[in-house]
Structures are given as structure tokens and as C-alpha cells.
C-alpha positions in Angstrom: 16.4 8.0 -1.7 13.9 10.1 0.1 12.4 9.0 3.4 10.0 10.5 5.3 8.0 10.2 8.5 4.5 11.2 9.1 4.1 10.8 13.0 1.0 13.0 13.0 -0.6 10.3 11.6 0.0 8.0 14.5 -0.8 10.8 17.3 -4.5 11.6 15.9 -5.1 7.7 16.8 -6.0 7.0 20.8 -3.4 5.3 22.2 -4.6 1.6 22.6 -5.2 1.6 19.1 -1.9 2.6 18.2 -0.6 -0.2 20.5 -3.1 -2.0 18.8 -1.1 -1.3 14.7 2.2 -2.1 16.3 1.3 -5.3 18.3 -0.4 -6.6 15.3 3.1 -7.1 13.6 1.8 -5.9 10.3 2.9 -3.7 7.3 0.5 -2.8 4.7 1.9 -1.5 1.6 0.3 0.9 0.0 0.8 3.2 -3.8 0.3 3.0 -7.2 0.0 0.3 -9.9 3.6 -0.4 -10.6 4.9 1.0 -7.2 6.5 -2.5 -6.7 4.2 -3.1 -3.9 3.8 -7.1 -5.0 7.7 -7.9 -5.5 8.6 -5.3 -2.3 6.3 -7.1 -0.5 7.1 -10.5 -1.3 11.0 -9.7 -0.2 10.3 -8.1 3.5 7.6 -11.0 4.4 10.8 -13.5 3.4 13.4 -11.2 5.4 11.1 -10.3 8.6 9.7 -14.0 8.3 5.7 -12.6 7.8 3.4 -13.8 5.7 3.1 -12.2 2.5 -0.5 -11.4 1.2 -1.7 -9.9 -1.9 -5.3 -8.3 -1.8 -6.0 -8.8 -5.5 -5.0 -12.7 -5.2 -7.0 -12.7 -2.5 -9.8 -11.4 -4.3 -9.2 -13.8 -7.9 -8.8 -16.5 -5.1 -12.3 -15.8 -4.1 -14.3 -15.3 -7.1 -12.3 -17.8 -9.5 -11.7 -14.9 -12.3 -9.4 -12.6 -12.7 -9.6 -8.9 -11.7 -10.2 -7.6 -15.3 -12.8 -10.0 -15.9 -14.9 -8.6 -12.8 -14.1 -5.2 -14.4 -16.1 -6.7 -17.0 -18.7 -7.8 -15.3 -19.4 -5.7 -12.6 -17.6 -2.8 -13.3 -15.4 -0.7 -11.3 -17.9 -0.5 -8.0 -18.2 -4.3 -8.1 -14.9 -4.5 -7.6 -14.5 -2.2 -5.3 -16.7 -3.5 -3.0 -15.2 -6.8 -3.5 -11.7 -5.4 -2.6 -12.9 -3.5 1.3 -15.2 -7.3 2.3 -11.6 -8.5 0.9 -9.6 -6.0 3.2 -12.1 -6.1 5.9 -11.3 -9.2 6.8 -7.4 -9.4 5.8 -6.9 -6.7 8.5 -8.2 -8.8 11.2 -4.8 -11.2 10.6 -1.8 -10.8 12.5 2.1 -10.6 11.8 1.6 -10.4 7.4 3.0 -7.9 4.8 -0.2 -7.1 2.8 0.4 -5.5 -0.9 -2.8 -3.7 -1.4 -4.5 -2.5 -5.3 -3.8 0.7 -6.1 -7.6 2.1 -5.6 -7.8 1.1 -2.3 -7.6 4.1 -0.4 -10.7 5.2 -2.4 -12.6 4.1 0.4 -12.6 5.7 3.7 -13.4 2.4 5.4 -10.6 1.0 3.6 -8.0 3.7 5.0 -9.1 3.5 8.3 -8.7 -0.2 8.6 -5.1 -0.2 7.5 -4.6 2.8 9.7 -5.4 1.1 12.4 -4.6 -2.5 12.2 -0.7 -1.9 10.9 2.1 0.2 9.9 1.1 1.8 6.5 3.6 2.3 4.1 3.3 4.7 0.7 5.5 3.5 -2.2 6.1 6.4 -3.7 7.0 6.5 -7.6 6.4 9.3 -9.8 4.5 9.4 -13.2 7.4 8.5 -15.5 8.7 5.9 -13.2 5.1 3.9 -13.0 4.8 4.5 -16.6 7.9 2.9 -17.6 6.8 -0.2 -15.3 3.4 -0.1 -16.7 3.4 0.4 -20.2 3.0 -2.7 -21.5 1.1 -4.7 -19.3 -2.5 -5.9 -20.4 -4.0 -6.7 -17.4 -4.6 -3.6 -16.0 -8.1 -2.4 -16.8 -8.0 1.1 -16.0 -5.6 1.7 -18.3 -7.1 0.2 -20.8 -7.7 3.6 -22.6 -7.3 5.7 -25.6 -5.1 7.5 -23.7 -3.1 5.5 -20.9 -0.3 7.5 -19.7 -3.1 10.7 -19.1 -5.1 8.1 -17.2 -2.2 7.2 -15.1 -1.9 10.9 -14.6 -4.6 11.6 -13.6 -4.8 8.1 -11.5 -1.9 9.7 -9.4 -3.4 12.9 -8.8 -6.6 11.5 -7.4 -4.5 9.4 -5.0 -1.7 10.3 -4.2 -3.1 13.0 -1.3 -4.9 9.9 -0.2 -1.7 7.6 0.3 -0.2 10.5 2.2 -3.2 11.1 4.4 -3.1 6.9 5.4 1.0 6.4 5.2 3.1 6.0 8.7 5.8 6.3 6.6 6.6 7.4 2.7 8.9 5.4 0.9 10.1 7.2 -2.1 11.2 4.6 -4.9 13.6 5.4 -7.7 16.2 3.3 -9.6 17.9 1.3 -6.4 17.5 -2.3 -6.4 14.5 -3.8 -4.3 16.9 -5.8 -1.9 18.9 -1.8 -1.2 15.2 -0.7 -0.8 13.9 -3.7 1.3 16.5 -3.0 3.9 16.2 0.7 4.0 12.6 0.1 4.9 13.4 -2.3 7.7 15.2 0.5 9.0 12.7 2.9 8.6 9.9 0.8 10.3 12.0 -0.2 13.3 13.4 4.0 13.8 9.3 4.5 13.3 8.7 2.2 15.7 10.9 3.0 17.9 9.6 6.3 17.9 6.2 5.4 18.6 5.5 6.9 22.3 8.8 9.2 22.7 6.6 12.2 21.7 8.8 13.5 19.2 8.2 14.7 15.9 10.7 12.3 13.5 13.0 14.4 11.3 12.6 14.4 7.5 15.5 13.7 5.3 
């Protein structure tokens, strides 16, 4: 596995407001659709004893439909707006593990409230891998196409520079189990925290 730390990230925030993401005790996940953000996430809130929260439960919780069927409706901008009031005020908790939707870093409002309200973490998978986890689920409008593993592609390319620009810390996923991955990135987020105000670049490895 691949871990890497982008401290610039943290030193182009002022300083109270980096106090400000590590006080607040929480971890927003960030990546793809089928980065494993929902089962990775579900694991560390158990282990760290956080509250898990998913952003697109959050948002069928509040409508009463599911997240294709406001696709459906209101298209892909109704949604979207539904998901930052939905983030907007998720950020404002304290000590949770949030599994955001894939398009969320779309939004620059979006980014810079993770960014500053919690340690943002990229689950990084590549093409094949997300494919292979993706295929054959139904429920996942946008790749509801002629064409579904180009619209993944393409997907990824749109937002992957986007999940780097918001991620404290890239977590690159591969075939290890999600308990050996849970663990590594406990590790990671207490050396990253660790690191915080030392004024040292972290190494990549």
C-alpha cells in the first residue's frame, strides 16, 4: 500500500483553523463511488468510537426518496445542492467519521468546509479497481449509461485532481482487507497529526 502525506494542504490554512480541523475530532472521507468509503467508514467510527455518518443517508433521510429518484426529479444540480445544505450543516458536528458521495468536491464550498472542519482523507482506487466494485450495482445514476465503464473514466479524471487538492492524507486502496486498511489509516492520521505544528514536510513512502 501506498501512503502519502499532503502537509501543504494544512500550512495554506491560518493556524486557528487548523486547530480548529484537529479539535473537531473528525475524519471525512473522501473518493470515488466504490472507493469503500461507506464500509471504511463504518469500521474506524466503531474502532476510534466516532460517530459514523453517511451524507447520502443523510440526504434520503431528509427527502424520504432515494438518491436516484431525486436524479429523476431534479436532476443532477438538484442534487447537488441538496448534498452541500446536506454537508453544510454535517460539518458543523463534532468527533464523526463522515463518508461523503463521490461528486462532492464538485463544489468549492463543499471542499472548503471539509478542509476546514476535519482531517480529509482520499480513498484512492484506480479505474479497474472501482469498476470491478461497481459494475453491477443499479443504484448508481451516473452510470446509468450506454457506456459505463467510459463514464467512470471519465468520472475519475474530472475528480480525482479535486480529491488531491482537499486530501490531508491519500489512502491508496488495493486488494488488502478493510480491517489491514482501517488500521493503517489510524496510523496514518495520528503520524499526520502528530505532525501537525512540527513544521516539517512528512515523507512519502
Amino acid at each position: 500500500m501506498r501512503t502519502e502525506y499532503f502537509r501543504y494542504n494544512l500550512t495554506m490554512l491560518p493556524i486557528d483553523t487548523t486547530q480548529a480541523k484537529n479539535s473537531s475530532g473528525n475524519i471525512f472521507l473522501v473518493g470515488m463511488m466504490g472507493a469503500g468509503k461507506t464500509t471504511v467508514g463504518k469500521l474506524l467510527a466503531q474502532q476510534l468510537g466516532k460517530m459514523f455518518v453517511d451524507s447520502d443517508e443523510e440526504i434520503q433521510q431528509r427527502t424520504g426518496v432515494t438518491i436516484a429518484h431525486i436524479f429523476d426529479i431534479e436532476g443532477e444540480a438538484g442534487f447537488r445542492q441538496r448534498e452541500t445544505n446536506a454537508i453544510q450543516d454535517l460539518v458543523k458536528l463534532n468527533n464523526i467519521v463522515l463518508a461523503t458521495g463521490g461528486g462532492v468536491v464538485l463544489n468549492e464550498q463543499n471542499r472548503d468546509a471539509l478542509r476546514r472542519n476535519g482531517m480529509v482523507v482520499y480513498l484512492k482506487s484506480t479505474v479497474h479497481d472501482l469498476w470491478q466494485r461497481t459494475s453491477h450495482d443499479r443504484s448508481r445514476p451516473l452510470l446509468q449509461t450506454a457506456d459505463p465503464r467510459g463514464k467512470l473514466r471519465e468520472l475519475y479524471e474530472q475528480r480525482d485532481p479535486l480529491y488531491m487538492q482537499v486530501a490531508d492524507l491519500v489512502m491508496t486502496t488495493g486488494k488488502q482487507s478493510v480491517h489491514s486498511l482501517v488500521q493503517q489509516l489510524r496510523q496514518e492520521l495520528k503520524r499526520l497529526a502528530d505532525k501537525t505544528f512540527d513544521g516539517q514536510m512528512p515523507c512519502k513512502h
